[in-house]
mmCIF file of the N, C-alpha and C atoms, coordinates in Angstrom:
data_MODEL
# 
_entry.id   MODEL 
# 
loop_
_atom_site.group_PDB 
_atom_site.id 
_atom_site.type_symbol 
_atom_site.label_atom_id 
_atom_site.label_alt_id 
_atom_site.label_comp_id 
_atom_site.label_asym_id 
_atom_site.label_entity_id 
_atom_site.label_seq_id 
_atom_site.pdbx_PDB_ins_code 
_atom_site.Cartn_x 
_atom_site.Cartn_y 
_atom_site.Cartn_z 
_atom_site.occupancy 
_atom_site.B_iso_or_equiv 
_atom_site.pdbx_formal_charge 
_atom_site.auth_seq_id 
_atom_site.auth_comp_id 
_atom_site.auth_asym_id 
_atom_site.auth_atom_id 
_atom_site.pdbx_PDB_model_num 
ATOM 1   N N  . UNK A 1 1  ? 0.814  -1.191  0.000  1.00 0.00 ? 1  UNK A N  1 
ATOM 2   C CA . UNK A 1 1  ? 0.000  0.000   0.000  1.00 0.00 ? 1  UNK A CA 1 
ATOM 3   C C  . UNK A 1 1  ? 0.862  1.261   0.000  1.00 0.00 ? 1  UNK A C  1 
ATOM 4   N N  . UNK A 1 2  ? 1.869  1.254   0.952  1.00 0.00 ? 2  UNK A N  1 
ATOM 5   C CA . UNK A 1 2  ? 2.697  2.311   1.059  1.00 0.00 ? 2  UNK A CA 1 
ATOM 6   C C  . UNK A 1 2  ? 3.357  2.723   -0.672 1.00 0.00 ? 2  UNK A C  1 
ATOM 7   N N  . UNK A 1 3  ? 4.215  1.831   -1.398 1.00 0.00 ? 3  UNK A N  1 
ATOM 8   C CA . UNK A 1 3  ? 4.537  2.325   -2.536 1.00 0.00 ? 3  UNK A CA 1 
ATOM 9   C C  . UNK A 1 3  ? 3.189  3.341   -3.616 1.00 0.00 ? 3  UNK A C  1 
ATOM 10  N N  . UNK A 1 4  ? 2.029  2.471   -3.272 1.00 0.00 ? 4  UNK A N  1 
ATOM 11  C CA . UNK A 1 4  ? 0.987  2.639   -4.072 1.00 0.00 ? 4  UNK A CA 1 
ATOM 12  C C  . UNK A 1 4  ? 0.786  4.323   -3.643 1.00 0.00 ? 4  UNK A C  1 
ATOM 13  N N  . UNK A 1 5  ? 0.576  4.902   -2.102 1.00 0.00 ? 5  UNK A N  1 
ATOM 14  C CA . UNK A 1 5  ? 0.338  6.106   -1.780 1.00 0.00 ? 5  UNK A CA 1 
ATOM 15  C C  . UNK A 1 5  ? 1.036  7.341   -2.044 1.00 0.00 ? 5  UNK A C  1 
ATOM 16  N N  . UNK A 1 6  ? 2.349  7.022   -1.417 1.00 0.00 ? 6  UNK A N  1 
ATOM 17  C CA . UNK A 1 6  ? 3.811  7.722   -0.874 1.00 0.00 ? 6  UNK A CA 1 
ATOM 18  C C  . UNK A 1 6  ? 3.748  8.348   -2.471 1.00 0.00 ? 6  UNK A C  1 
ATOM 19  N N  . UNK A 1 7  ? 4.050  7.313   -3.434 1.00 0.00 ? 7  UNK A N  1 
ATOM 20  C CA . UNK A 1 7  ? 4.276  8.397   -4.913 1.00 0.00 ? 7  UNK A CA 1 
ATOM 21  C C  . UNK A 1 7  ? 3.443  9.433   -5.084 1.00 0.00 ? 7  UNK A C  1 
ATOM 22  N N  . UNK A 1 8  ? 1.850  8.887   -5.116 1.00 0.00 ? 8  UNK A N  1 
ATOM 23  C CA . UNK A 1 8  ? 0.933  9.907   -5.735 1.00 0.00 ? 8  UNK A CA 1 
ATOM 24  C C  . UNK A 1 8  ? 0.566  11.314  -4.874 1.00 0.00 ? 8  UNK A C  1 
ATOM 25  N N  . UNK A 1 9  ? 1.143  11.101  -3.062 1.00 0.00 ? 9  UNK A N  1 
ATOM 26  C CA . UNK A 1 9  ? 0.835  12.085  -2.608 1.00 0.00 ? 9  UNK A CA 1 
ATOM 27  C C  . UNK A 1 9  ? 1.940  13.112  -2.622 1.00 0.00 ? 9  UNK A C  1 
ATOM 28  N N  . UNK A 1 10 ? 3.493  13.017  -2.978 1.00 0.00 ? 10 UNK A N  1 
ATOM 29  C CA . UNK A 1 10 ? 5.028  13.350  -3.749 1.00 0.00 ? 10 UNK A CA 1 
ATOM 30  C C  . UNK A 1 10 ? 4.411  14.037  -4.740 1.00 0.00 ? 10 UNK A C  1 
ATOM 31  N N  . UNK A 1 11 ? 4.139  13.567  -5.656 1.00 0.00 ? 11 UNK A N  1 
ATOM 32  C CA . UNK A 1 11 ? 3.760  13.854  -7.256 1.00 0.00 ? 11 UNK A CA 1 
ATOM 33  C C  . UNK A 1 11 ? 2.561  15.213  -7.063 1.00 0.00 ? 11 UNK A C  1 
ATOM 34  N N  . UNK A 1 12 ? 1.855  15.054  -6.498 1.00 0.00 ? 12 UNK A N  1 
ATOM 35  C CA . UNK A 1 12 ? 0.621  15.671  -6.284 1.00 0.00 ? 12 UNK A CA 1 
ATOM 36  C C  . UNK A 1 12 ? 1.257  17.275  -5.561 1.00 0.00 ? 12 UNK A C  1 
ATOM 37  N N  . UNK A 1 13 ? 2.385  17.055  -4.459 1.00 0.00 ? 13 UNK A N  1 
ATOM 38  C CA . UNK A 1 13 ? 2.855  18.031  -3.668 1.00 0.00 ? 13 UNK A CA 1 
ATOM 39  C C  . UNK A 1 13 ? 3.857  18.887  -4.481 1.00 0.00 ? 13 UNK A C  1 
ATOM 40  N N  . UNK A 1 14 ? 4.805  18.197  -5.749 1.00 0.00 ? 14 UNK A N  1 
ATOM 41  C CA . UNK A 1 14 ? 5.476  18.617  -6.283 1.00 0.00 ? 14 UNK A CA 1 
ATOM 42  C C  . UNK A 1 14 ? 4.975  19.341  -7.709 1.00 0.00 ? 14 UNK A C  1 
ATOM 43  N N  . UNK A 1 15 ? 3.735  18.877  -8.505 1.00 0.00 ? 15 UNK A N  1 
ATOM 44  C CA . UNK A 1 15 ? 3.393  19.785  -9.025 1.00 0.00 ? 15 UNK A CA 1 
ATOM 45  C C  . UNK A 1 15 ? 2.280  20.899  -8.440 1.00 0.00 ? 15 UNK A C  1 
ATOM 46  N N  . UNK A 1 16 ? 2.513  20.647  -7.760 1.00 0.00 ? 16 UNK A N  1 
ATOM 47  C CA . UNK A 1 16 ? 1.255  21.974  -7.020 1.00 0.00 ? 16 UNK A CA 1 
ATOM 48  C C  . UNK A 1 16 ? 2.524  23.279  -6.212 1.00 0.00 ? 16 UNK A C  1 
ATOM 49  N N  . UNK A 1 17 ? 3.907  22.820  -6.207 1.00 0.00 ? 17 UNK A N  1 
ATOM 50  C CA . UNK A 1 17 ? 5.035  23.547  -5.797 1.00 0.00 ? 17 UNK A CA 1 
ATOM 51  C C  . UNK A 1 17 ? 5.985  23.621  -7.095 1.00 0.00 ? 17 UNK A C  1 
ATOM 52  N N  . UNK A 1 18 ? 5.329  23.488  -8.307 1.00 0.00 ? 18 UNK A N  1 
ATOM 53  C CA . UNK A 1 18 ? 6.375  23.529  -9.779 1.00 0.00 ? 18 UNK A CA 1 
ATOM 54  C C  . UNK A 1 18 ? 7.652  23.016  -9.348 1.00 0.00 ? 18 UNK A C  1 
ATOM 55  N N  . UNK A 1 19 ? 7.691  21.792  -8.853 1.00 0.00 ? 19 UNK A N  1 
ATOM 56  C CA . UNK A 1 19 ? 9.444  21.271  -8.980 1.00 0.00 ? 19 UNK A CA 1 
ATOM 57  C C  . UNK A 1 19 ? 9.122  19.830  -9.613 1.00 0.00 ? 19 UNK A C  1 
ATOM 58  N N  . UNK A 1 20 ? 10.419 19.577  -9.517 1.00 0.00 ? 20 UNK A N  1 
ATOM 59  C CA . UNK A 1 20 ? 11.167 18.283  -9.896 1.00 0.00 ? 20 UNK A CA 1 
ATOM 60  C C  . UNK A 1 20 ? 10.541 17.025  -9.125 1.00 0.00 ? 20 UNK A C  1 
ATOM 61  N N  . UNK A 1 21 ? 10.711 16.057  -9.446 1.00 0.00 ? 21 UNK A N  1 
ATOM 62  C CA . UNK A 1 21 ? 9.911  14.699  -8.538 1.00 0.00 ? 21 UNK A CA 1 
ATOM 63  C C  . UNK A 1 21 ? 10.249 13.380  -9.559 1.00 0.00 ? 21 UNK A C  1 
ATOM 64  N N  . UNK A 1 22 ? 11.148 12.418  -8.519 1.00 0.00 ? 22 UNK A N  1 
ATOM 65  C CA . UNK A 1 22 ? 11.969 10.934  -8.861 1.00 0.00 ? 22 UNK A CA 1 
ATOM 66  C C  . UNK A 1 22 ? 11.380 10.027  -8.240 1.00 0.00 ? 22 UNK A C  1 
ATOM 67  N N  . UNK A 1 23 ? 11.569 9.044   -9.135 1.00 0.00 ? 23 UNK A N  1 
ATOM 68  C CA . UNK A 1 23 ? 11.477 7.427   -7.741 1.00 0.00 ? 23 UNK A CA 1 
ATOM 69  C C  . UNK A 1 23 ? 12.369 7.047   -8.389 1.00 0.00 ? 23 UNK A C  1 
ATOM 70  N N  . UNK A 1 24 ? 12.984 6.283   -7.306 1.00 0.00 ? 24 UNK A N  1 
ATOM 71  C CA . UNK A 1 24 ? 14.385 5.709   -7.297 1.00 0.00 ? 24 UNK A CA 1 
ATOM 72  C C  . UNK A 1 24 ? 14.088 4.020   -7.156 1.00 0.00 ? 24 UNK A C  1 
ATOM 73  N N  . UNK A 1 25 ? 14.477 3.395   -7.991 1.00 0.00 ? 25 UNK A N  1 
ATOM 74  C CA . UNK A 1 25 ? 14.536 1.640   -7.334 1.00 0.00 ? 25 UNK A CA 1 
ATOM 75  C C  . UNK A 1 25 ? 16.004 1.365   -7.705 1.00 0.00 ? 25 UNK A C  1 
ATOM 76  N N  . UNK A 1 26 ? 16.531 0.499   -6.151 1.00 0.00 ? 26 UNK A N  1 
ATOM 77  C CA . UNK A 1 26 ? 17.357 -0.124  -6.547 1.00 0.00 ? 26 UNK A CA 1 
ATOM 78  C C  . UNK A 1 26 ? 17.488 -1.778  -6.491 1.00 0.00 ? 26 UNK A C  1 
ATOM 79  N N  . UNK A 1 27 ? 18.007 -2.466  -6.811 1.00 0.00 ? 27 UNK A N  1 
ATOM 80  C CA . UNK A 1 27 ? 18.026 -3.742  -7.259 1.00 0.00 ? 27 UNK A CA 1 
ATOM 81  C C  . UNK A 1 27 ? 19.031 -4.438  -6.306 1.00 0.00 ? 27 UNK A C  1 
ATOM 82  N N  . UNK A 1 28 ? 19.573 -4.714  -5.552 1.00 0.00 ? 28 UNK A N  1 
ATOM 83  C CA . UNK A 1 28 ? 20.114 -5.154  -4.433 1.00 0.00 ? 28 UNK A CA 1 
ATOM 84  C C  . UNK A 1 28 ? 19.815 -6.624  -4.668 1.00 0.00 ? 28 UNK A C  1 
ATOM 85  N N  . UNK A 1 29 ? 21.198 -6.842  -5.507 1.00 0.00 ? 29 UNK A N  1 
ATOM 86  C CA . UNK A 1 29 ? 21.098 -8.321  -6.103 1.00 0.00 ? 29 UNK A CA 1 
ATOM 87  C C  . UNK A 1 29 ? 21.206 -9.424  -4.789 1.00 0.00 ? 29 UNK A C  1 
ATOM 88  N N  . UNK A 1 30 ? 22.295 -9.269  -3.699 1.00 0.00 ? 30 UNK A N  1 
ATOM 89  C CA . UNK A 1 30 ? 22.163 -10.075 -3.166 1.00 0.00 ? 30 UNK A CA 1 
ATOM 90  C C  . UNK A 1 30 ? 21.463 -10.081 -1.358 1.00 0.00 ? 30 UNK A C  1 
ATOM 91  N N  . UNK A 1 31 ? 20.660 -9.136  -1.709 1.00 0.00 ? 31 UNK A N  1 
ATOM 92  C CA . UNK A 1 31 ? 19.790 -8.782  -0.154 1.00 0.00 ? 31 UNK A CA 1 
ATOM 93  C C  . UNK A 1 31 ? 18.930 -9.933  0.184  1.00 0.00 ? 31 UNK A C  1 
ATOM 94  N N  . UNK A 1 32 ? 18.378 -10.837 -0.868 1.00 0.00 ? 32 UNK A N  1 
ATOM 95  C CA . UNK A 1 32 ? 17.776 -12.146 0.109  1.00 0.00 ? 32 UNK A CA 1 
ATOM 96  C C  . UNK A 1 32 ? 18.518 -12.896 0.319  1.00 0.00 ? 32 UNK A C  1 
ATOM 97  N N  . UNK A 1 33 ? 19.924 -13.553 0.261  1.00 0.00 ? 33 UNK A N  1 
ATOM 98  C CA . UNK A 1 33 ? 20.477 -14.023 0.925  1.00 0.00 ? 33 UNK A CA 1 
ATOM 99  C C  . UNK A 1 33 ? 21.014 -13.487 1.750  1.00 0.00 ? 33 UNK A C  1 
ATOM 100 N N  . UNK A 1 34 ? 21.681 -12.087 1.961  1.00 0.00 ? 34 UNK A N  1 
ATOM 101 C CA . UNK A 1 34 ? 22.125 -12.048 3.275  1.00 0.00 ? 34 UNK A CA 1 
ATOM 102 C C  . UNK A 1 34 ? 20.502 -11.927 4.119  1.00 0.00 ? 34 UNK A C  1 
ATOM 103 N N  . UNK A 1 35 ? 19.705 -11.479 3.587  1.00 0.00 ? 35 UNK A N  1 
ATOM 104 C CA . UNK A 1 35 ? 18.644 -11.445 4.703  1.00 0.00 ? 35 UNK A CA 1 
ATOM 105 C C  . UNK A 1 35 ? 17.764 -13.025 5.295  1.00 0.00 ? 35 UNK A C  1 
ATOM 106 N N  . UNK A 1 36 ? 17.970 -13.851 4.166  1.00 0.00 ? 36 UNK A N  1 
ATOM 107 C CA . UNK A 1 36 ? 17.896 -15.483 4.717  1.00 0.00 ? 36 UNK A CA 1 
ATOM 108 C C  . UNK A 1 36 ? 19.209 -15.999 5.066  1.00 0.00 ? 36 UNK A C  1 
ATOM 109 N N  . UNK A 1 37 ? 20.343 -16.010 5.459  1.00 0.00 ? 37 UNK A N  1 
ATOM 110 C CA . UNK A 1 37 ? 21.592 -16.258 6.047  1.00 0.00 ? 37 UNK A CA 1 
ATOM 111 C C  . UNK A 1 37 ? 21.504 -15.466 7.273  1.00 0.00 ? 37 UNK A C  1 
ATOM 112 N N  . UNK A 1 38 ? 21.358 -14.533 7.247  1.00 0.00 ? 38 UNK A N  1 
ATOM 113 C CA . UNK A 1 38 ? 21.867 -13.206 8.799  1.00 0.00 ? 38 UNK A CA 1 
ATOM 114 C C  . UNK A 1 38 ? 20.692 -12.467 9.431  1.00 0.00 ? 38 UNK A C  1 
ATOM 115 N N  . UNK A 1 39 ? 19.635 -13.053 8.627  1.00 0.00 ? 39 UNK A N  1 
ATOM 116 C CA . UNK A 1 39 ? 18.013 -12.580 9.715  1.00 0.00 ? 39 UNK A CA 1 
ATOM 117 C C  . UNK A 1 39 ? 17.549 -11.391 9.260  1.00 0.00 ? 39 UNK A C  1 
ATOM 118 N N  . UNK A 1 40 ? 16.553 -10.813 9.407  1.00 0.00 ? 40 UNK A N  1 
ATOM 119 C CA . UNK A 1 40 ? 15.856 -9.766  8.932  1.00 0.00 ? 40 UNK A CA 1 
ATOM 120 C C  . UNK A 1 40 ? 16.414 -8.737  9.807  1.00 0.00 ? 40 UNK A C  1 
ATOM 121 N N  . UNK A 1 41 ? 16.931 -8.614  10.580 1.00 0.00 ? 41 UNK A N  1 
ATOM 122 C CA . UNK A 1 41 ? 17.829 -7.416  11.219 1.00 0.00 ? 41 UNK A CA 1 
ATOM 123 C C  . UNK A 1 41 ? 18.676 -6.920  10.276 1.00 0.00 ? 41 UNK A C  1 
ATOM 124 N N  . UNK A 1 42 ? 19.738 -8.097  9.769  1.00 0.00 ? 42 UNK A N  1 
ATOM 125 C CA . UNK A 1 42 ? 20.549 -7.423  8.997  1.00 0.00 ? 42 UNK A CA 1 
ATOM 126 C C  . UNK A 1 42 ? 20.378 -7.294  7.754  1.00 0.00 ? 42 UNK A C  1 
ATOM 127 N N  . UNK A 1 43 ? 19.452 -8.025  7.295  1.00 0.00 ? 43 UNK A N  1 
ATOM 128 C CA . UNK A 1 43 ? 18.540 -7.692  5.800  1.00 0.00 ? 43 UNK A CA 1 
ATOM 129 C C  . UNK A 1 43 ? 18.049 -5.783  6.374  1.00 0.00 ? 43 UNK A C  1 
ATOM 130 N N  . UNK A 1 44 ? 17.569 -5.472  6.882  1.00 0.00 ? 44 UNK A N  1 
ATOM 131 C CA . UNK A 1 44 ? 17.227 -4.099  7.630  1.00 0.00 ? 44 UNK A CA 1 
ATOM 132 C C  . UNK A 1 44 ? 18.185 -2.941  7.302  1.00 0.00 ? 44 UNK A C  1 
ATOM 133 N N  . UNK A 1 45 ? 19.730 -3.879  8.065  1.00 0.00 ? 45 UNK A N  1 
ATOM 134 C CA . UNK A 1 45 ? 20.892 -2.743  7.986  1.00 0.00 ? 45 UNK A CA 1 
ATOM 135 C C  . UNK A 1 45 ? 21.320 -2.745  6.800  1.00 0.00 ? 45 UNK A C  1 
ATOM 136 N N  . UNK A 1 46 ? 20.933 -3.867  5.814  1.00 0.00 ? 46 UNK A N  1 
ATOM 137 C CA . UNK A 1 46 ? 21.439 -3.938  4.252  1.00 0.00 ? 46 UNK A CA 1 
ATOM 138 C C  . UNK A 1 46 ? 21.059 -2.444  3.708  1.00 0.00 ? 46 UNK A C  1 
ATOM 139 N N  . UNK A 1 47 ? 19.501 -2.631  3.840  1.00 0.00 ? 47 UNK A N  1 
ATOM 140 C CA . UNK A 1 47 ? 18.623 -1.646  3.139  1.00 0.00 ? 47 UNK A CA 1 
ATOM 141 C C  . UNK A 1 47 ? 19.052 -0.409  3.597  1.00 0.00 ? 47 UNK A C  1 
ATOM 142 N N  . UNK A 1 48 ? 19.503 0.327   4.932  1.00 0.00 ? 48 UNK A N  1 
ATOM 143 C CA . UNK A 1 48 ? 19.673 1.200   5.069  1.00 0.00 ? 48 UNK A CA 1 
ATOM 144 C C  . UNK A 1 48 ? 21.431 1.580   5.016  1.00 0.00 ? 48 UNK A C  1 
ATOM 145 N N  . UNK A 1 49 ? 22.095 0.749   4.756  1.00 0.00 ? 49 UNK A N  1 
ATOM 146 C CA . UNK A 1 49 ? 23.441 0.923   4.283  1.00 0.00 ? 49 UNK A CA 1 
ATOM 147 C C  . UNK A 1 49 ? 22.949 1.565   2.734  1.00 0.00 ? 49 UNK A C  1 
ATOM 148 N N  . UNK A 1 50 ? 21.921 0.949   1.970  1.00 0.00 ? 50 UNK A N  1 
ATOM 149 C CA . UNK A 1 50 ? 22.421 0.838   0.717  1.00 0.00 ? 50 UNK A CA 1 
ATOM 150 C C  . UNK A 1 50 ? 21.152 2.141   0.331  1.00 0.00 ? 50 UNK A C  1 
ATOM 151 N N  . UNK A 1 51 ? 21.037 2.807   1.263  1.00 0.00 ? 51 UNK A N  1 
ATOM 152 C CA . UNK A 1 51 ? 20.217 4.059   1.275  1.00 0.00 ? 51 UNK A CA 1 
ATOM 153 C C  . UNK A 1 51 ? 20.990 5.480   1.124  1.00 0.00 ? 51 UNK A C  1 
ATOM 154 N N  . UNK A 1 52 ? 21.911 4.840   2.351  1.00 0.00 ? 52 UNK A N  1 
ATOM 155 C CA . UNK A 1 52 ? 22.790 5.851   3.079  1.00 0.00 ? 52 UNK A CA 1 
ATOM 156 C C  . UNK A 1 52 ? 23.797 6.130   1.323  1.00 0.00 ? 52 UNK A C  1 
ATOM 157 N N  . UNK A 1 53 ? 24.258 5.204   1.213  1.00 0.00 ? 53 UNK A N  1 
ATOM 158 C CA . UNK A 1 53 ? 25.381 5.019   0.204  1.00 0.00 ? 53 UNK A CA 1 
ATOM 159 C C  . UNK A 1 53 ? 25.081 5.738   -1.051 1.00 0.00 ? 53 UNK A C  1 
ATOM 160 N N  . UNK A 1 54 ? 24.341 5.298   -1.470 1.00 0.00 ? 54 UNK A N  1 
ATOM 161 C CA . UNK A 1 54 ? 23.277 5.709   -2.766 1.00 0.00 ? 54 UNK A CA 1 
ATOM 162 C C  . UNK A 1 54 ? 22.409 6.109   -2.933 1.00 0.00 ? 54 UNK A C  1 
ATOM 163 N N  . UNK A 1 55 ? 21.324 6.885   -2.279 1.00 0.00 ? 55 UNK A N  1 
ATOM 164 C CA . UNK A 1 55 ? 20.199 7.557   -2.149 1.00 0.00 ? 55 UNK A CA 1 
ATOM 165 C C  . UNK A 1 55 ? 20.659 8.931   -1.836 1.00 0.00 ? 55 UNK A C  1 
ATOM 166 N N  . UNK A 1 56 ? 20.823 8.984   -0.868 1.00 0.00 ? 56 UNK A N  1 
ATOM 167 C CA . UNK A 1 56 ? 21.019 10.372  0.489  1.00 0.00 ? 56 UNK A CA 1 
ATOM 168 C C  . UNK A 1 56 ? 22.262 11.170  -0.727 1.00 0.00 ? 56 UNK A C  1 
ATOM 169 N N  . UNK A 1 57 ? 23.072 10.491  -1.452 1.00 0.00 ? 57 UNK A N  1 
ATOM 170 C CA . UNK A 1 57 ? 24.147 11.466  -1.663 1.00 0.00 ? 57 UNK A CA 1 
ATOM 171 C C  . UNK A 1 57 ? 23.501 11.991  -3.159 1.00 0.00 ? 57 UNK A C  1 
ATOM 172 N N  . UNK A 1 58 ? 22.568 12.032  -3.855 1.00 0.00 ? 58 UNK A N  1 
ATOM 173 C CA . UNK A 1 58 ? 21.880 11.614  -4.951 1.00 0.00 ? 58 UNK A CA 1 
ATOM 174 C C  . UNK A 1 58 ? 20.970 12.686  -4.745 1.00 0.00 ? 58 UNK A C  1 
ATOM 175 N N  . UNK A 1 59 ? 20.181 13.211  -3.436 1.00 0.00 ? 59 UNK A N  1 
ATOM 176 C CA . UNK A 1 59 ? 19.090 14.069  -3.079 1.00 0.00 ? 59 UNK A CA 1 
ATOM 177 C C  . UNK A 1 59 ? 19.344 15.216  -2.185 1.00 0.00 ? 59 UNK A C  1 
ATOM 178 N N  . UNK A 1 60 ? 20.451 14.796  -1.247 1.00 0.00 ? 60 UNK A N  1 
ATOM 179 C CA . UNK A 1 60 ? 21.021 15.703  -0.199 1.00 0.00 ? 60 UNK A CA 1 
ATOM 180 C C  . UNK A 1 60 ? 21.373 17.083  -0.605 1.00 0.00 ? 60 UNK A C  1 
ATOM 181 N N  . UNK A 1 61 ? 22.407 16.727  -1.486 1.00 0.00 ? 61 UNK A N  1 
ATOM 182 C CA . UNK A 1 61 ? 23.437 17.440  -2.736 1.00 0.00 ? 61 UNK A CA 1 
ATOM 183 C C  . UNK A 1 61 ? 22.683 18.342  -3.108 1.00 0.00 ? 61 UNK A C  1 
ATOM 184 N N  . UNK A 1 62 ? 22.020 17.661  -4.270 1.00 0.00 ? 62 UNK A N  1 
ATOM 185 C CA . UNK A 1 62 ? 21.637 18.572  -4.957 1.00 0.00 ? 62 UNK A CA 1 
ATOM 186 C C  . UNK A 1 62 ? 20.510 19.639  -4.067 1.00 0.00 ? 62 UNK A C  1 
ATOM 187 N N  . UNK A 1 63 ? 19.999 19.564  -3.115 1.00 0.00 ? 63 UNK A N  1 
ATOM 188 C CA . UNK A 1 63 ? 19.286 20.203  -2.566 1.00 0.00 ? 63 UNK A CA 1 
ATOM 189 C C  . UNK A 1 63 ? 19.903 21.121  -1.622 1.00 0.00 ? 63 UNK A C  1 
ATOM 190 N N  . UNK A 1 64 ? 21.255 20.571  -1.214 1.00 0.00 ? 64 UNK A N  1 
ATOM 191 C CA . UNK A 1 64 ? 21.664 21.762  -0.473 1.00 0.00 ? 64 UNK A CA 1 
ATOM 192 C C  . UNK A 1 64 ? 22.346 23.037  -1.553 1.00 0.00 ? 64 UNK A C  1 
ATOM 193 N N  . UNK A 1 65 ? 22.600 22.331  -2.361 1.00 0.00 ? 65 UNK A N  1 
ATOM 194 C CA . UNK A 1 65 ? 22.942 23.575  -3.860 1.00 0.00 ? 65 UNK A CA 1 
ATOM 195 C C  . UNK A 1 65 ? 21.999 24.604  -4.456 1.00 0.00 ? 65 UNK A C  1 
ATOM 196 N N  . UNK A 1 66 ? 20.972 23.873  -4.020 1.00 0.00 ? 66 UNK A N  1 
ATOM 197 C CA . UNK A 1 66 ? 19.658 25.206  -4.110 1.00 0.00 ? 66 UNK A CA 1 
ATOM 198 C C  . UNK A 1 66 ? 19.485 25.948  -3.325 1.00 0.00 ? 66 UNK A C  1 
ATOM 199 N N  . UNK A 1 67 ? 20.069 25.591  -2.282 1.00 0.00 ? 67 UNK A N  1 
ATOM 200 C CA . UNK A 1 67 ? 19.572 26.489  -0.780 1.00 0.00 ? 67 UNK A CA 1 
ATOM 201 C C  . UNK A 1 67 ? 20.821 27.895  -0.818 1.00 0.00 ? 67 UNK A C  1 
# 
């Protein structure tokens, strides 16, 4: 449900503020095995390693360059 919402209420906020608006997927080839080997904890810290790494530097940036 969440993917289904989160976009359209983004999309909806960003043209009603004339900007820019992404979705990002990434493909995290080997996140079900470490997350069936090392437990859904560290399936958890996968996802947010691979947030930190590649997301955040991707949106951060460029937004503090506008400011």
């Amino acid at each position: 449900m969440y993917l289904d919402e989160r976009p359209t209420a983004g999309l909806s906020r960003t043209v009603q503020d004339d900007k820019s608006y992404s979705i990002v997927m990434i493909d995290v080839v080997h996140f079900p095995r470490c997350n069936d080997t090392y437990g859904h904890a560290s399936g958890d810290t996968c996802v947010r390693v691979v947030y930190w790494r590649y997301v955040i530097p991707f949106t951060l940036v460029p937004m503090l360059r506008q400011q």
